[in-house]
C-alpha positions as CSV (number, residue, x, y, z in Angstrom):
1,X,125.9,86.3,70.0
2,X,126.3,89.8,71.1
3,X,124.5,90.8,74.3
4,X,124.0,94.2,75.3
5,X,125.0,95.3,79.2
6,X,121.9,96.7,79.6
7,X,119.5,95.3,82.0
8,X,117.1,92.9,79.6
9,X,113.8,91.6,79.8
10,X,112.5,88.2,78.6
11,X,109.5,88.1,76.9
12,X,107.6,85.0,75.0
13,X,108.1,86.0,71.1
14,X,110.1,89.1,71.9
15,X,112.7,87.7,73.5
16,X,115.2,90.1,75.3
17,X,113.9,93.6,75.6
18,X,115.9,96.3,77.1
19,X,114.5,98.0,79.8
20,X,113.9,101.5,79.1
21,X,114.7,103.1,82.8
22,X,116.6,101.1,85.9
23,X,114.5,99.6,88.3
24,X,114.1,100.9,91.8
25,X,117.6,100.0,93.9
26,X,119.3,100.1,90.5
27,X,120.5,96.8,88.6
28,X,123.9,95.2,87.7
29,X,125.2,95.9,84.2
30,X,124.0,92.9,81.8
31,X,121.2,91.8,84.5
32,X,118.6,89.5,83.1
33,X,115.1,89.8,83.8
34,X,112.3,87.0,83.6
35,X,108.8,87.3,84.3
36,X,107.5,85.9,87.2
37,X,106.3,82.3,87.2
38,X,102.7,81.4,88.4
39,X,102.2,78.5,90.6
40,X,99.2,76.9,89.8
41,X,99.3,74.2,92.5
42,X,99.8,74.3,95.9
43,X,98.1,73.0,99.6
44,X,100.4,75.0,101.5
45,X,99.9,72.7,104.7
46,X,101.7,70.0,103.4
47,X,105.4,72.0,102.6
48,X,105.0,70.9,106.9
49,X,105.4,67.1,105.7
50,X,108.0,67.1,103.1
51,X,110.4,64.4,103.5
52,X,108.2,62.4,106.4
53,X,106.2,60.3,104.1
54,X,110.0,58.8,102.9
55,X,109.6,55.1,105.0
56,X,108.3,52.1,103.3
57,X,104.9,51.3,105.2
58,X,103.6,47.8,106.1
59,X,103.2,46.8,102.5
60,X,105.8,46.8,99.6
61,X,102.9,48.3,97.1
62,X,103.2,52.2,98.7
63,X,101.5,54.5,96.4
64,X,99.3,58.1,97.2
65,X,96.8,56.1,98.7
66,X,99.4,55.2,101.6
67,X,101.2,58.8,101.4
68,X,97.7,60.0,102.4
69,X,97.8,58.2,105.6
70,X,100.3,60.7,107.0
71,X,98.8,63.4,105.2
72,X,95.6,63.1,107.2
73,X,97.8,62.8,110.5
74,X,99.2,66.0,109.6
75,X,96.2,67.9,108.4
76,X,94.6,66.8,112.0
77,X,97.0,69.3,113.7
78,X,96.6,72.5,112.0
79,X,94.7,75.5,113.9
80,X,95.2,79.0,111.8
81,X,98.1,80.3,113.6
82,X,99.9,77.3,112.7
83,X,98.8,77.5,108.9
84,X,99.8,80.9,108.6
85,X,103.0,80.2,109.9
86,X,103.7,76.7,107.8
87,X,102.0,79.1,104.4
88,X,104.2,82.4,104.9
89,X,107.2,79.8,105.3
90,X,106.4,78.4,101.8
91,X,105.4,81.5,100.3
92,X,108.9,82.9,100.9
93,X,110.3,79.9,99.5
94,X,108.0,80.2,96.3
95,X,109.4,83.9,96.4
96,X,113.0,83.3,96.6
97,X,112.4,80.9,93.5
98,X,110.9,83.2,91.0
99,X,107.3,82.6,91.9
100,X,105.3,85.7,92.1
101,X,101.7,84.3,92.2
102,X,100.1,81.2,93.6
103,X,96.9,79.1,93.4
104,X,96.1,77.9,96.9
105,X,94.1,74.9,96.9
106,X,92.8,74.8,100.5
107,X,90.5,71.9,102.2
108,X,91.7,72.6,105.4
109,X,88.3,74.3,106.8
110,X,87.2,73.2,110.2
111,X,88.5,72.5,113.0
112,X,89.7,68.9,113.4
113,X,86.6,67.4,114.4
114,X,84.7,69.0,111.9
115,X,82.8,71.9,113.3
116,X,83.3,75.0,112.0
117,X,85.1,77.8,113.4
118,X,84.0,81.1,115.0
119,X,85.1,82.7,112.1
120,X,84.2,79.8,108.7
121,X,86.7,81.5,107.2
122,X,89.6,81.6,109.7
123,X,91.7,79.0,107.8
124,X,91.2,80.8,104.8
125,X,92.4,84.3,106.5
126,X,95.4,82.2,107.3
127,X,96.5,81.9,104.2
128,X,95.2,85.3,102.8
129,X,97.9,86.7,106.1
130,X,100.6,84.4,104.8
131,X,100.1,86.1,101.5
132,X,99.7,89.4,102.2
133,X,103.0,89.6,104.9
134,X,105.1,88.1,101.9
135,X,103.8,89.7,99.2
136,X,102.7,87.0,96.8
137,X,99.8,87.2,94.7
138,X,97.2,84.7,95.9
139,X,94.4,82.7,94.1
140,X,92.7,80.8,97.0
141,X,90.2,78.0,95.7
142,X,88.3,77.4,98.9
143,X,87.7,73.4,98.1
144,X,84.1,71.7,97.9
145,X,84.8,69.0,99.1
146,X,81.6,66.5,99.4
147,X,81.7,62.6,99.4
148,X,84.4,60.3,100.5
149,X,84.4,58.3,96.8
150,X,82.6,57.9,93.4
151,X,80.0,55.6,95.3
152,X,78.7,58.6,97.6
153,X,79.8,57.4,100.7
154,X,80.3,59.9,103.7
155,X,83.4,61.8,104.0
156,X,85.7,59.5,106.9
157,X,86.2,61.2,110.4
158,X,89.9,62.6,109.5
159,X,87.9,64.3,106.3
160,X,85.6,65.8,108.0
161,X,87.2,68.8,108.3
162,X,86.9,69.3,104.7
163,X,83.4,69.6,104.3
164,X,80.9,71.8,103.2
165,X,77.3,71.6,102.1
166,X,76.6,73.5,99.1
167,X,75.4,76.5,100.8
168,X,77.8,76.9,103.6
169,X,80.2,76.6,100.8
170,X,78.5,79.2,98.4
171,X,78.1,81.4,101.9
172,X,82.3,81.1,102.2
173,X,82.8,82.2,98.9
174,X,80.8,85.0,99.2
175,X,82.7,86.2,102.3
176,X,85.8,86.0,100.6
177,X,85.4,87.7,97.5
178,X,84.7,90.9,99.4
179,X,88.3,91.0,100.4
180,X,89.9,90.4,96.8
181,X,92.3,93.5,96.0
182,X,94.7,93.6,93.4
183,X,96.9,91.3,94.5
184,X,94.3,88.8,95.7
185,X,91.4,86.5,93.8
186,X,89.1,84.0,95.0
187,X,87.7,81.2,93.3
188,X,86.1,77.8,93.2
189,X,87.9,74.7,93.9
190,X,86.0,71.3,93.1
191,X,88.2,69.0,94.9
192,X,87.8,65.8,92.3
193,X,85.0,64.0,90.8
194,X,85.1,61.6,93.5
195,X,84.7,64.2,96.2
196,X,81.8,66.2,94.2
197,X,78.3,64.7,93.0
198,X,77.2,65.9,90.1
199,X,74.2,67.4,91.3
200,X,76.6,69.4,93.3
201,X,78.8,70.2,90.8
202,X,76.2,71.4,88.5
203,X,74.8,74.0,91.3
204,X,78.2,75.3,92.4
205,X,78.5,76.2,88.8
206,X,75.8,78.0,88.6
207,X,76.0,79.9,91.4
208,X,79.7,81.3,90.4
209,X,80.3,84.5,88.9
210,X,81.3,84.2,85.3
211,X,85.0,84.8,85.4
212,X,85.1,82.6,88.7
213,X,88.7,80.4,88.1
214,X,87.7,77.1,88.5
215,X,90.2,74.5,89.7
216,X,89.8,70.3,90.1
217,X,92.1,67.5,90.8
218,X,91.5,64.6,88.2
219,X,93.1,61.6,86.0
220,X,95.7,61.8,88.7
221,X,95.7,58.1,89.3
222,X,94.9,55.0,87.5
223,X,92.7,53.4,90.4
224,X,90.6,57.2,90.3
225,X,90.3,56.3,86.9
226,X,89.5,52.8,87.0
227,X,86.9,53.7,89.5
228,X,85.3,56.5,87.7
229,X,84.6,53.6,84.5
230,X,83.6,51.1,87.0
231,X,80.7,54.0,88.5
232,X,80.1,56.2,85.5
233,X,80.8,54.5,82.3
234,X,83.4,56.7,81.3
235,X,86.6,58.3,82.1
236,X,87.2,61.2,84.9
237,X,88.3,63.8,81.8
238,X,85.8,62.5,79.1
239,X,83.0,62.4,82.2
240,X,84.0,66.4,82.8
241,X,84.0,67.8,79.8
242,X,80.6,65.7,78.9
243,X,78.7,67.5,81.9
244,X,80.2,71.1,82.3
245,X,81.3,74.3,80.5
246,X,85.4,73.8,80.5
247,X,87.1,76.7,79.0
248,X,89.6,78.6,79.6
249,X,88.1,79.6,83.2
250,X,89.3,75.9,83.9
251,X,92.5,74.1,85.3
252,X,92.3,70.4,85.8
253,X,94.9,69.3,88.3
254,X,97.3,66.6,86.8
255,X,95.4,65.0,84.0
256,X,98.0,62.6,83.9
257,X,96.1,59.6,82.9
258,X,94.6,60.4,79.3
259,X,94.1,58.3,76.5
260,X,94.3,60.0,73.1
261,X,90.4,61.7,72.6
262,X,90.8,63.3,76.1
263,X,94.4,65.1,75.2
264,X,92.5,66.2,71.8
265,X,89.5,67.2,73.5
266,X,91.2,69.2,76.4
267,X,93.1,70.8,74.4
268,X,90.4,72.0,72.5
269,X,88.8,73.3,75.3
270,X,90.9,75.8,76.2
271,X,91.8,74.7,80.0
272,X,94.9,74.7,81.3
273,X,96.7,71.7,82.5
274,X,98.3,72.1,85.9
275,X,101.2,69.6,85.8
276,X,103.2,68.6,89.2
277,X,106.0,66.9,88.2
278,X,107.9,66.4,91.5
279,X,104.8,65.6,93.5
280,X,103.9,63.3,90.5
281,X,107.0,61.5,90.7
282,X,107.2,61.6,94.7
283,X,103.6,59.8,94.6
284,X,104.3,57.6,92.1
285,X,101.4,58.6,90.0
286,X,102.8,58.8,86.7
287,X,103.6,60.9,83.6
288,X,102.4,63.4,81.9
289,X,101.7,63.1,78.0
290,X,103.3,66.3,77.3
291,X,104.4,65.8,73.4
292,X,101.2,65.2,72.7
293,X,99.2,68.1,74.5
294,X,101.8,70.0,73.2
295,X,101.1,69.1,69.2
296,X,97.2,69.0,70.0
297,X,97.9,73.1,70.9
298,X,97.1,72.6,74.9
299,X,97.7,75.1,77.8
300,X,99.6,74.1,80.7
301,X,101.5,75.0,83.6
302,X,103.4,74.2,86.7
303,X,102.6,73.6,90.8
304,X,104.3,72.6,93.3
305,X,101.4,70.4,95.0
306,X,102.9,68.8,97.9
307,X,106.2,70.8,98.2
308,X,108.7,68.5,98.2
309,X,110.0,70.6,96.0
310,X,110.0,74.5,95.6
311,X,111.3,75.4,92.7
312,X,110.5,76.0,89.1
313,X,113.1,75.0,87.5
314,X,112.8,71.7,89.3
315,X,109.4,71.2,88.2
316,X,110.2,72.1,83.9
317,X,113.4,70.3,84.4
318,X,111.8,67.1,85.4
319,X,108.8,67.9,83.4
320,X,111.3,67.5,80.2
321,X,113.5,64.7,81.7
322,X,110.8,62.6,82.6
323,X,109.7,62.6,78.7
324,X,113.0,61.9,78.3
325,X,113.2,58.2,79.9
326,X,109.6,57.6,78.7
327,X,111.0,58.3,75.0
328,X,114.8,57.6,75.2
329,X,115.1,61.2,73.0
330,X,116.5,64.4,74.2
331,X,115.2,67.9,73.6
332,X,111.1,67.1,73.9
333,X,109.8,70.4,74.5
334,X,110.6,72.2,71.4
335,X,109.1,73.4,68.6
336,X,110.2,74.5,64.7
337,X,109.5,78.0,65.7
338,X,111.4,77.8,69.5
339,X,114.2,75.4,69.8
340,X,114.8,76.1,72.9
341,X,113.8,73.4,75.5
342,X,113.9,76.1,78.1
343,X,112.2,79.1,76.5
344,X,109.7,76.8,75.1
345,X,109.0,75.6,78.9
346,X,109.0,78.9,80.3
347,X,106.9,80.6,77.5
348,X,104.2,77.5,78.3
349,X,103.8,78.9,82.1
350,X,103.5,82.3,81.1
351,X,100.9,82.1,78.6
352,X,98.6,80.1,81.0
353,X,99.2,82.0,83.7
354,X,96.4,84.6,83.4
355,X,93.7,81.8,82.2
356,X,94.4,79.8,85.5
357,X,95.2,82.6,88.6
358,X,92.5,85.4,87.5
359,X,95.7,88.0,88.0
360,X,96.4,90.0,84.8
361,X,100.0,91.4,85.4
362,X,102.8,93.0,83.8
363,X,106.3,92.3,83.7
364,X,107.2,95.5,83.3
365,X,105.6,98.8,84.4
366,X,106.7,102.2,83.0
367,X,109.7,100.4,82.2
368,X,110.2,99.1,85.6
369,X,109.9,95.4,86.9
370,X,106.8,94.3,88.3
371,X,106.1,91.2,88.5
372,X,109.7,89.9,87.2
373,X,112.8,88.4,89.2
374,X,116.4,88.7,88.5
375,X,119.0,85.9,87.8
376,X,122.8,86.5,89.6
377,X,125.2,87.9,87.4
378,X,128.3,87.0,89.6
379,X,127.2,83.2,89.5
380,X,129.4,80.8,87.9
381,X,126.6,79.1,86.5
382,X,126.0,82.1,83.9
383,X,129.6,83.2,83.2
384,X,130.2,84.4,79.4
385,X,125.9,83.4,78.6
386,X,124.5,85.0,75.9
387,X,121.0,86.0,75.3
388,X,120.7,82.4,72.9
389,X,121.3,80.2,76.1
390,X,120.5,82.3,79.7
391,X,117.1,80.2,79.5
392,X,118.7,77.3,79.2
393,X,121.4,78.0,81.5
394,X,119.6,78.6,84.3
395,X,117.1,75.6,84.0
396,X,119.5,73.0,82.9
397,X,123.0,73.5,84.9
398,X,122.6,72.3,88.1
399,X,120.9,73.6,91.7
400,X,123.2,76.5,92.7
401,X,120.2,79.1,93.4
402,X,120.1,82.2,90.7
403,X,117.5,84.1,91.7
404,X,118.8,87.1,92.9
405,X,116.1,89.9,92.8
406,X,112.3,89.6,92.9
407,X,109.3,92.0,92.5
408,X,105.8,91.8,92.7
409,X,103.2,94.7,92.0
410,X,106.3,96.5,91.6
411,X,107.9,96.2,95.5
412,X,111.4,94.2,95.3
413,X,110.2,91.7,98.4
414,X,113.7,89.6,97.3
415,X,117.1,90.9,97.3
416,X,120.6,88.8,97.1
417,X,118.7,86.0,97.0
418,X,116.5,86.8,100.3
419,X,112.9,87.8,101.3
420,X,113.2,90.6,103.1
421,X,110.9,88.9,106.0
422,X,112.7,85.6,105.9
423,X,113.8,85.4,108.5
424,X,111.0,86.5,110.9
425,X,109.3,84.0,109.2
426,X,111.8,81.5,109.6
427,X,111.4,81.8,113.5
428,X,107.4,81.3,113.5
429,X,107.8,78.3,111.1
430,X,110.2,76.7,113.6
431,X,107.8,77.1,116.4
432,X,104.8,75.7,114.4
433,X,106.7,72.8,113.7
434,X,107.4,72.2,117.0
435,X,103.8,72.4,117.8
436,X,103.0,70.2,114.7
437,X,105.2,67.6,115.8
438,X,104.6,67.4,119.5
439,X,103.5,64.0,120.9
């Protein structure tokens, strides 16, 4: 296939575009051009824990109810300063990747004994700083976060720096949204059915503005759903779409547990699905049904959750492999129209993207880059590709890093693979660590 040496855009059902002027800095002759990727997941926090939850514990049945022992022990030690140091960390990472936009799911809202801060929204600032020094579009999804299981019982004492009442809760979303800008929204996070009554539920609803984005963990585990039937008659997914409004303002959080009316009905609804495939695989929790959201016409996309692993391409990749050993086929995420595993995974994130952050971006702007990154075109990995396999190519051929150039809003923040703060940032993650880990 013939490829021009112009620099070329990706596009979902355009394919490669040529760009009609260079971008600021100037590009490489044959540069390619993908739009940037929207994390839907993410509790910035944790990317402070990744690869300490690794040791067999006590019993040999270790499963996310045991990696959430050590995530409480973490989430005890965070102030703001070290948040925004641990988030700006990630959000570089996420940066130098090919994210451009992230949905913050953040609990962390007291100090750890529970009382509030000075400031109720310190913790939040933290990670509205961490955004704005990097440059990443942020969706933060303050988390109501309510009842310590599907029984009602009070939130535990290392919990209790998640909670809210419903107005203290309603009062912190208020004082957020005056400070959304272009490259910042606010919405609602409901942190799981569990954690939510549905008397709550129904007046935090409510109370949002219509095109609030509204985010919730659920079907993530089989003992959540076994204990949602055992309490409510019905399962988690079934249960929400029963007793609210999902459309497309919605992203349920895993959904990996679903029998065959709730991937029909979900996909009707218009939500997205945010799928976590490293997390899900580092807790153990299971795998998605992806062929068949796919055929039912669902929306779906990608987070990094836990961040033991940054990277997109991590995330499709095992997304598509772990289909793979459930099926014993190759090649699951195609279609007759795109037969492409990797331009039918990357077109999937794209076209939710909007639904589930609240941003409306372009990748190009009077023919320049804006939210877009770059892939190397000295690396190996892409020598002699062609405009039928660069996709594929860079998702399917190993871990060397590709990512060469990033914008958002139109600023290049990355260039030769670098943030342009990295390694300020660097410095201040290595001293919150230090704090974090301190005896």
């Amino acid at each position: 296939m013939q490829t021009s040496t112009a620099p070329r855009l990706w596009q979902p059902a355009h394919g490669w575009q040529p760009l009609s002027v260079d971008a600021p800095h100037g590009l490489p002759a044959g540069t390619r051009l993908l739009p940037g990727i929207a994390n839907l997941h993410s509790h910035a926090f944790q990317r402070a824990m990744a690869g300490m939850a690794e040791r067999r514990g006590d019993s040999d049945q270790d499963s996310f109810w045991t990696w959430r022992e050590t995530m409480y022990r973490f989430a005890g030690r965070f102030d703001p300063d070290t948040l925004r140091a641990v988030a700006a960390q990630l959000y570089v990472e996420m940066l130098e990747a090919g994210y451009t936009s992230v949905c913050e799911f953040h609990y962390l809202h007291h100090a750890p004994d529970g009382r509030p801060y000075d400031d109720p929204a310190a913790m939040s600032r933290a990670l509205i700083d961490a955004a704005r020094e990097t440059c990443i579009r942020l969706t933060l999804l303050p988390v109501l976060y309510m009842t310590g299981g599907f029984d009602g019982r009070a939130l535990g004492e290392r919990q209790r720096r998640f909670g809210h009442d419903i107005d203290g809760y309603l009062r912190l979303l208020e004082t957020l949204r005056a400070e959304q800008d272009d490259t910042l929204r606010i919405g609602c996070a409901l942190h799981s059915l569990r954690a939510v009554p549905h008397d709550a539920m129904t007046a935090v609803l409510a109370a949002l503005p219509s095109d609030s984005r509204i985010h919730i963990h659920i079907a993530e585990q089989t003992g959540e759903v076994d204990d949602c039937v055992a309490v409510r008659g019905v399962r988690p997914v079934q249960w929400l779409l029963d007793h609210a409004d999902v459309d497309a303002r919605w992203t349920l959080v895993h959904a990996t547990h679903l029998d065959d009316a709730e991937v029909a009905a979900t996909a009707r609804s218009g939500a997205t699905v945010a799928i976590c495939p490293t997390t899900e695989a580092n807790l153990g929790d299971g795998l998605f049904r992806l062929r068949d959201y796919l055929d039912a016409g669902g929306a779906w996309g990608i987070g990094s959750d836990s961040h033991i692993s940054v990277s997109p391409v991590e995330e499709l990749r095992w997304l598509e492999y772990g289909q793979r050993l459930a099926t014993r086929r190759r090649n699951i995420a195609t279609s007759p129209q795109v037969r492409s595993v990797g331009e039918t995974l990357l077109g999937g994130v794209l076209a939710s993207a909007a639904a589930s952050t609240g941003h409306t971006t372009d990748s190009v702007r009077d023919g320049r880059p804006a939210d877009a990154f770059s892939l190397s075109v000295d690396s190996p990995v892409m020598a002699g590709a062609d405009d039928g396999d660069s996709i594929d190519r860079w998702m399917f051929s190993g871990n060397r890093a590709l990512v060469d150039r990033v914008w958002v809003d139109g600023q290049c923040v990355v260039e030769g693979g670098r943030h342009r703060a990295s390694d300020d940032v660097a410095q201040r993650y290595r001293v919150a660590m230090a704090r974090l880990l301190a005896d």
